[in-house]
PyMOL CGO cylinders between C-alpha atoms (Angstrom):
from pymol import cmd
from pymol.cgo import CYLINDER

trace = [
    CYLINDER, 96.12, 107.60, 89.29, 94.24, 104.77, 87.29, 0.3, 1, 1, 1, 1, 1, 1,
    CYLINDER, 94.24, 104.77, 87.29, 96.84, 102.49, 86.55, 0.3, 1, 1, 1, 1, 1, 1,
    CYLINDER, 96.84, 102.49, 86.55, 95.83, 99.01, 87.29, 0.3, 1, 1, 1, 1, 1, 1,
    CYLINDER, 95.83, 99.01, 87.29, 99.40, 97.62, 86.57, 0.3, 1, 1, 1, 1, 1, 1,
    CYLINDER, 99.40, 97.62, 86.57, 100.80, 99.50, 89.50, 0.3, 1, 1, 1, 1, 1, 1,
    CYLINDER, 100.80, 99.50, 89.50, 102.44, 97.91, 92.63, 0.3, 1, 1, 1, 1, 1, 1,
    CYLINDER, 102.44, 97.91, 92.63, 103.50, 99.29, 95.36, 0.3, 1, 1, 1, 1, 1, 1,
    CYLINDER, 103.50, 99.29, 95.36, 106.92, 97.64, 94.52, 0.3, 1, 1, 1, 1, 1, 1,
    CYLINDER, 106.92, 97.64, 94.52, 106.88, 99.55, 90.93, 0.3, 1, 1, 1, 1, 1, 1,
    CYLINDER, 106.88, 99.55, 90.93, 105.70, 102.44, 92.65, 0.3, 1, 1, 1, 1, 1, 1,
    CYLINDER, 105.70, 102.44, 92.65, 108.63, 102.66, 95.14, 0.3, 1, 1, 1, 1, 1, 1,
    CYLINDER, 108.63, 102.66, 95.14, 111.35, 102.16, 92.50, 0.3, 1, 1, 1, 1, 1, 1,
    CYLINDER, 111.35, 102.16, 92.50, 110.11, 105.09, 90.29, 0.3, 1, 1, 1, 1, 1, 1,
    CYLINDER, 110.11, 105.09, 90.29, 110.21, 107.25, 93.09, 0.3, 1, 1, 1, 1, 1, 1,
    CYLINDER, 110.21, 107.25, 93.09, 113.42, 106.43, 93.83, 0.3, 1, 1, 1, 1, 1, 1,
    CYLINDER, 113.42, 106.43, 93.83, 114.59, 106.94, 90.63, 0.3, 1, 1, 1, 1, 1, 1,
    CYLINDER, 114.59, 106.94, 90.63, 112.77, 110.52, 90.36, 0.3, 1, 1, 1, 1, 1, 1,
    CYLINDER, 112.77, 110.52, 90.36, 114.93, 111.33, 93.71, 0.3, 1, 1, 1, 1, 1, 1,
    CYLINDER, 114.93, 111.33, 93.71, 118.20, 110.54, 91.87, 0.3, 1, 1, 1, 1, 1, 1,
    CYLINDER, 118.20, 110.54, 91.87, 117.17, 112.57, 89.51, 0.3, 1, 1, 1, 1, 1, 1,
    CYLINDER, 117.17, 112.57, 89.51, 116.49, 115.58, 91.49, 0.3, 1, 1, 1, 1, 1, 1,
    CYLINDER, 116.49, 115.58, 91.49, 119.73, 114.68, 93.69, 0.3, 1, 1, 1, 1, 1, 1,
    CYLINDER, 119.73, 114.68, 93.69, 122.10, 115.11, 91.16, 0.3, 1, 1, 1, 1, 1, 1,
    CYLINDER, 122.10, 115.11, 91.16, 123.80, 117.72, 89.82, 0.3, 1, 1, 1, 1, 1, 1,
    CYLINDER, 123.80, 117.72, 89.82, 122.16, 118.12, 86.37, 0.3, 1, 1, 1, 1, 1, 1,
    CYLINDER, 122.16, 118.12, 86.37, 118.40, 118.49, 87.40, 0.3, 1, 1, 1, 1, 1, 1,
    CYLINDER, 118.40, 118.49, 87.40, 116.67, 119.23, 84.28, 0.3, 1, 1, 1, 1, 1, 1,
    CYLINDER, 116.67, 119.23, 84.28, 114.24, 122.21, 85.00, 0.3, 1, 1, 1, 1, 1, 1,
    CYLINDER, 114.24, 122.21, 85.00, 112.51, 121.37, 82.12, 0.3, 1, 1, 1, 1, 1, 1,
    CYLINDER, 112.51, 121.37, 82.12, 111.06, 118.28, 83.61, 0.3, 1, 1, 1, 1, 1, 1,
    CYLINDER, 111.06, 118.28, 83.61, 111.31, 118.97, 87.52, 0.3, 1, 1, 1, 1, 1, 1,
    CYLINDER, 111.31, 118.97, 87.52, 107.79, 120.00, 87.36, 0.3, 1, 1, 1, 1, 1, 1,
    CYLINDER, 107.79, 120.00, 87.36, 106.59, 116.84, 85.72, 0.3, 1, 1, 1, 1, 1, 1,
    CYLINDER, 106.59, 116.84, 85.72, 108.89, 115.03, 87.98, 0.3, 1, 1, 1, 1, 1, 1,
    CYLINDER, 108.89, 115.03, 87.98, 107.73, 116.78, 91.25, 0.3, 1, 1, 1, 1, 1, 1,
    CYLINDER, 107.73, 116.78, 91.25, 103.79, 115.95, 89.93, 0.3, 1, 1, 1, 1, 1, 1,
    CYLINDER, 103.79, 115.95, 89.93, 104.78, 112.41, 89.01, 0.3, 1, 1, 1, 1, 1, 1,
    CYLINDER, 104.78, 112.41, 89.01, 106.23, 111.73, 92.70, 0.3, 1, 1, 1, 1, 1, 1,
    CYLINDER, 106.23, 111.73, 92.70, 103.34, 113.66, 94.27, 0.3, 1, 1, 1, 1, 1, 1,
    CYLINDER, 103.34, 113.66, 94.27, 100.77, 111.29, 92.73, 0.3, 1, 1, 1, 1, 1, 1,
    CYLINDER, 100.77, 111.29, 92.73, 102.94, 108.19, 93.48, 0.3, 1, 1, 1, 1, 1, 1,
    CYLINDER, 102.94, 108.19, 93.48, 103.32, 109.43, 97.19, 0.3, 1, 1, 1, 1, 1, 1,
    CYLINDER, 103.32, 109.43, 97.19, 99.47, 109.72, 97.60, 0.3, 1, 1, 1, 1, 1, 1,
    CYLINDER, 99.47, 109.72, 97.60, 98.77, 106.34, 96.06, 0.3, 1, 1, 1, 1, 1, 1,
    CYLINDER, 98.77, 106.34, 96.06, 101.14, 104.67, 97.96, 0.3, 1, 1, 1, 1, 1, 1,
    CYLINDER, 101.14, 104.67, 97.96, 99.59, 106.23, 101.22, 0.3, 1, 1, 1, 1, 1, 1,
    CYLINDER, 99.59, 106.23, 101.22, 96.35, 105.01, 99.85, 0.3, 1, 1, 1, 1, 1, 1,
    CYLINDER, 96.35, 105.01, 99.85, 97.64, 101.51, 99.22, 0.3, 1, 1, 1, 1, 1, 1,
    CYLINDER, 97.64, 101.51, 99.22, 99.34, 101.55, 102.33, 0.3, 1, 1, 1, 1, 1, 1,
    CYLINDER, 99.34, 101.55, 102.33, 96.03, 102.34, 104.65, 0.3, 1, 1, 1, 1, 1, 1,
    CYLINDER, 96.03, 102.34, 104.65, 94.18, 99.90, 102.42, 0.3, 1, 1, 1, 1, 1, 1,
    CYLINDER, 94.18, 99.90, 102.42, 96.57, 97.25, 103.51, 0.3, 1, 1, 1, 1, 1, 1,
    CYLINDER, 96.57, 97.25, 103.51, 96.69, 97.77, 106.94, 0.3, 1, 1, 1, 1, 1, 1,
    CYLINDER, 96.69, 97.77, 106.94, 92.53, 97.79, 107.73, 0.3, 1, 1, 1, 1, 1, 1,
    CYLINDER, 92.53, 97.79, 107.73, 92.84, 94.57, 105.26, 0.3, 1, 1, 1, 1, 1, 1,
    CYLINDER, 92.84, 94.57, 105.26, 95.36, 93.12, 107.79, 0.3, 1, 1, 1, 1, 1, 1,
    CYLINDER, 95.36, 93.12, 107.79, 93.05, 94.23, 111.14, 0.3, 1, 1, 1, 1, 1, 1,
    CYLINDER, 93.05, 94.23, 111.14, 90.40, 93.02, 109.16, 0.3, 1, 1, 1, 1, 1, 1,
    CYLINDER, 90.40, 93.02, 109.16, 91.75, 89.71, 109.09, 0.3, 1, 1, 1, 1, 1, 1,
    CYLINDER, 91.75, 89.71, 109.09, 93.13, 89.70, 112.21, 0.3, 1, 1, 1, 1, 1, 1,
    CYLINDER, 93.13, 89.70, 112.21, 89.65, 90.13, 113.86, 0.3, 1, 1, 1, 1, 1, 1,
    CYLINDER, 89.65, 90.13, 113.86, 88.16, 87.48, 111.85, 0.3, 1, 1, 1, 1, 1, 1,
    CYLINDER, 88.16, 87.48, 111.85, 91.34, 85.19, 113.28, 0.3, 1, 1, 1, 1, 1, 1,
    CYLINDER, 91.34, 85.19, 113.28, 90.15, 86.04, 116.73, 0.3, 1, 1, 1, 1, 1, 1,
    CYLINDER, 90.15, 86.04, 116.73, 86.56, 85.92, 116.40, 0.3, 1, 1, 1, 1, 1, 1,
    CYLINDER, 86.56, 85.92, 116.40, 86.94, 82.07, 115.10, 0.3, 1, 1, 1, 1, 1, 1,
]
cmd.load_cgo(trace, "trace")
């Protein structure tokens, strides 16, 4: 996923709003595969952005206690 304007925030809503979606009763089959693939790639990035935050945090955290 290359979309620089993403946020984890953004991210998060639109897969919430894909699981209402597939919650209700009037799934559309049409879509559900574009919808499953759409959620799939906003899981993994969030994972990504996720890990990258976290060693950013220890990173910072071991500068704070080196100084």
């Amino acid at each position: 996923m290359t979309d620089p304007d993403l946020t984890f925030q953004t991210a998060t809503r639109e897969l919430e709003e894909i699981l209402r979606k597939l919650d209700g009763d009037d799934v559309n089959i049409d879509s559900l595969t574009v919808d499953l693939e759409r959620a799939s790639e906003l899981i993994e990035w969030c994972r990504e952005r996720l890990e990258t935050t976290q060693h950013e945090v220890e990173r910072i955290v071991t500068d704070l206690d080196n100084d």
